[in-house]
TORPAPA-481929 format. One record per residue (C-alpha): residue number from 1; residue in three letters; x, y, z. Coordinates in Angstrom, 1 decimal, padded with zeros to 4 digits. Example, Ala and Ser with C-alpha at 12.3 -4.5 7.8 and 13.67 -1.06 7.14 Angstrom:
    nr   rest       c1       c2       c3
     1    ALA    012.3   -004.5    007.8
     2    SER    013.7   -001.1    007.1
END
This chain:
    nr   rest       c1       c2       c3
     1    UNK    007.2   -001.7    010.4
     2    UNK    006.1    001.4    012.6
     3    UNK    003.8    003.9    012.5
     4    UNK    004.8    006.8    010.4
     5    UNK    007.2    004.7    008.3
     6    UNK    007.0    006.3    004.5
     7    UNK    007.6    003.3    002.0
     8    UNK    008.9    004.1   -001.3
     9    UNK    008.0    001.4   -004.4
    10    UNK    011.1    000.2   -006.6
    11    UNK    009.1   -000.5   -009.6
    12    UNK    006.8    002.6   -010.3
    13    UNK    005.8    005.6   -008.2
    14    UNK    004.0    004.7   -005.3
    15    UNK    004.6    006.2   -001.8
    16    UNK    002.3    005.0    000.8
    17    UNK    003.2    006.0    004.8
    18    UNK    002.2    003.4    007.9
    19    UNK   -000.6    003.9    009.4
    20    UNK   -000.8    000.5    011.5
    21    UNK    002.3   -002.0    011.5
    22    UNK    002.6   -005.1    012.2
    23    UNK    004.8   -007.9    011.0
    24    UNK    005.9   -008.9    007.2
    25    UNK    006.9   -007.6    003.6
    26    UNK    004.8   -004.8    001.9
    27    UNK    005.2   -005.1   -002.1
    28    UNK    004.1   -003.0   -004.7
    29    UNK    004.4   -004.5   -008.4
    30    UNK    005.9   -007.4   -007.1
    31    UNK    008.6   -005.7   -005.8
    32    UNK    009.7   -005.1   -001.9
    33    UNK    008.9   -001.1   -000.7
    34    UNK    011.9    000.3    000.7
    35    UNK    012.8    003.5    002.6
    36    UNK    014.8    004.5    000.4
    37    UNK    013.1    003.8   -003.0
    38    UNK    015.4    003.0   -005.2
    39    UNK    014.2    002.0   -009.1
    40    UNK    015.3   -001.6   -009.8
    41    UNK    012.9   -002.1   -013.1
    42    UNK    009.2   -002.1   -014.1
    43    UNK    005.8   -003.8   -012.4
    44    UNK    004.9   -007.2   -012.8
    45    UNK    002.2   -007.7   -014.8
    46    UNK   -000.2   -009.4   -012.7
    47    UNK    000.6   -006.9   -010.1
    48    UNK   -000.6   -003.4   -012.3
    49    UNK   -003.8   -002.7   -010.4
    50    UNK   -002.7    000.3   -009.6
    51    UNK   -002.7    002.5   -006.3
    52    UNK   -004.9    005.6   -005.5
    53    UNK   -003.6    009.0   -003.3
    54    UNK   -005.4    009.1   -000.1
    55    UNK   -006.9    005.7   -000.2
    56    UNK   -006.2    003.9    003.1
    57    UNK   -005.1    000.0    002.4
    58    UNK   -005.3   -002.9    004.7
    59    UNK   -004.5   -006.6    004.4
    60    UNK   -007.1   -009.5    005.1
    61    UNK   -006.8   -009.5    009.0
    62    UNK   -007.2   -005.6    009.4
    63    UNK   -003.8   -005.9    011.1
    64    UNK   -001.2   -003.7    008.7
    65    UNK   -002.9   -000.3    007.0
    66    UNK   -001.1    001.8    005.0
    67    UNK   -002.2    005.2    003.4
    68    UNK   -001.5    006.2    000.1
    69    UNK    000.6    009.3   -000.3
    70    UNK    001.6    008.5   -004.1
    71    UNK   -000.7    007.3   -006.6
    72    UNK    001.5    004.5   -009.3
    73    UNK    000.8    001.6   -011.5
    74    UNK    001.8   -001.2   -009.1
    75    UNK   -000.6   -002.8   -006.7
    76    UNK   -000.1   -002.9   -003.1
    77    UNK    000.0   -006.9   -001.4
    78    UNK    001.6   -008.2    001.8
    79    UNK    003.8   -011.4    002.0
    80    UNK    002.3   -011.9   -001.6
    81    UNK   -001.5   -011.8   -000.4
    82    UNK   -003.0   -008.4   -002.1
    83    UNK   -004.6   -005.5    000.2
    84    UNK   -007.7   -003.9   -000.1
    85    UNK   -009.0   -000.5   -000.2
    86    UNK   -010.7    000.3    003.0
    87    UNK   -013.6    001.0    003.2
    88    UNK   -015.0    004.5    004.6
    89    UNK   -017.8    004.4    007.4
    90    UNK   -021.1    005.3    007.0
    91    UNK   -021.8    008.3    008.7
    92    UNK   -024.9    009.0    010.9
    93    UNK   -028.7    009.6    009.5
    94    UNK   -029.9    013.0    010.7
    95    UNK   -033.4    013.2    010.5
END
C-alpha cells in the first residue's frame, strides 16, 4: 500500500484513500478493499460499525492511516485487528 492509493470496499460503499502505508490487508465488512471495488455480497455482521466521510483511521501502532472518502455500513480493520478513528489535536489556548 502507498500513499494516495483509493481502496474501494466489496461489501457496501466505503471508499477510503491512503494516507500512510505500510504493510498488510485493509478490510471493510470483513471483506478485502480492492482498487477496483467490485461487489461480492453484504457486510458481516460483527463487522457493521460503520465508516464516516472525512474521518481519518489508523490501526493500533499508528503505522497504516487511511481517510475516509466514502461513508458505508462496513467497518474498517487491518489483518483482522479493527482501526480507530483518529483523534483530532487540541489546538492552542489564546488568552
Amino acid at each position: 500500500m502507498k500513499p494516495g492509493t483509493r481502496l474501494k470496499s466489496a461489501v457496501c460503499d466505503t471508499e477510503v484513500m491512503v494516507i500512510r502505508g505500510g504493510e498488510g490487508t485493509v478490510e471493510c465488512g470483513g471483506a478485502a478493499m480492492t482498487e477496483d471495488g467490485a461487489k461480492t455480497g453484504e457486510p458481516a455482521a460483527d463487522h457493521q460499525n460503520g465508516t464516516l466521510i472525512g474521518k481519518r483511521y489508523v490501526d493500533g501502532g499508528g503505522t497504516v492511516e487511511l481517510l475516509c472518502v466514502k461513508a458505508g455500513k462496513g467497518s474498517l480493520a487491518l489483518d483482522g485487528t479493527p482501526m480507530a478513528t483518529k483523534d483530532s489535536k487540541p489546538l492552542p489556548a489564546s488568552d
